[in-house]
C-alpha positions in Angstrom: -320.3 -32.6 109.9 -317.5 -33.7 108.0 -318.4 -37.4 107.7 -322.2 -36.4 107.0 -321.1 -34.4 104.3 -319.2 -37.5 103.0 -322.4 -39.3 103.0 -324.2 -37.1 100.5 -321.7 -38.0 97.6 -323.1 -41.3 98.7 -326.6 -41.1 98.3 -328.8 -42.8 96.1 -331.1 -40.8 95.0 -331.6 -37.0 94.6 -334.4 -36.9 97.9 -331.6 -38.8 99.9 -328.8 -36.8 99.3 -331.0 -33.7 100.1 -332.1 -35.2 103.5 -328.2 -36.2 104.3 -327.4 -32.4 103.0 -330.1 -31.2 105.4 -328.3 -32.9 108.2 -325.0 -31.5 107.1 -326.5 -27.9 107.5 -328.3 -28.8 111.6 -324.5 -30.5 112.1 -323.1 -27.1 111.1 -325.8 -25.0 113.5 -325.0 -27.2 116.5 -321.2 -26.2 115.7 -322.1 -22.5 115.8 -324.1 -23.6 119.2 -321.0 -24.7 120.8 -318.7 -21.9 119.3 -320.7 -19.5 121.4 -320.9 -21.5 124.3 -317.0 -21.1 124.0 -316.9 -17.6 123.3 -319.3 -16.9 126.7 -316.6 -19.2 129.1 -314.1 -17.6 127.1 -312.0 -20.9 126.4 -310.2 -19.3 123.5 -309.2 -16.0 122.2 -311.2 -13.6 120.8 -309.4 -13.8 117.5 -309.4 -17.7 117.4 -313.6 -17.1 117.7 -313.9 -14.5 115.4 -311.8 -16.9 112.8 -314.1 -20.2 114.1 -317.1 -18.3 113.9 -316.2 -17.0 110.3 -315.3 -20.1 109.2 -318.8 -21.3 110.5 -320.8 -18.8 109.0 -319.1 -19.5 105.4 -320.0 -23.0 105.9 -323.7 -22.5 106.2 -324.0 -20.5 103.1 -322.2 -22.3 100.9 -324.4 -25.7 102.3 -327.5 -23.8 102.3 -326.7 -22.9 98.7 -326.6 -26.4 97.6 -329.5 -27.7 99.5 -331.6 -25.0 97.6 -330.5 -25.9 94.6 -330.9 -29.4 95.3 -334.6 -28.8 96.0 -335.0 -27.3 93.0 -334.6 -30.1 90.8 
């Protein structure tokens, strides 16, 4: 997620940096995928997953923010 969220400040164009945001945001949903494949085999704590999970959730809303406002324009 990290080094696809790089790649937007690299982009081109407007449409390209929305299509490498778009990726950001389906690399942050896989993320959440595994985080609760973790939670059910309970491989960490439930505190650690509620933090994780958090962290996840806060991710996708602030990304989701910019790629709506980056379709906007």
């Amino acid at each position: 997620m990290a080094a696809n969220y790089r790649a937007v400040s690299r982009a081109r164009s407007e449409k390209e940096k929305f299509a490498k945001l778009c990726i950001v945001v389906e690399e942050i949903d896989e993320t959440q995928l595994w985080l609760e494949i973790i939670e059910e085999l309970e491989y960490l704590s439930p505190e650690k997953m509620i933090l994780l999970k958090s962290e996840c959730e806060e991710l996708v809303k602030v990304m989701t923010k910019y790629k709506f406002r980056l379709s906007q324009l």
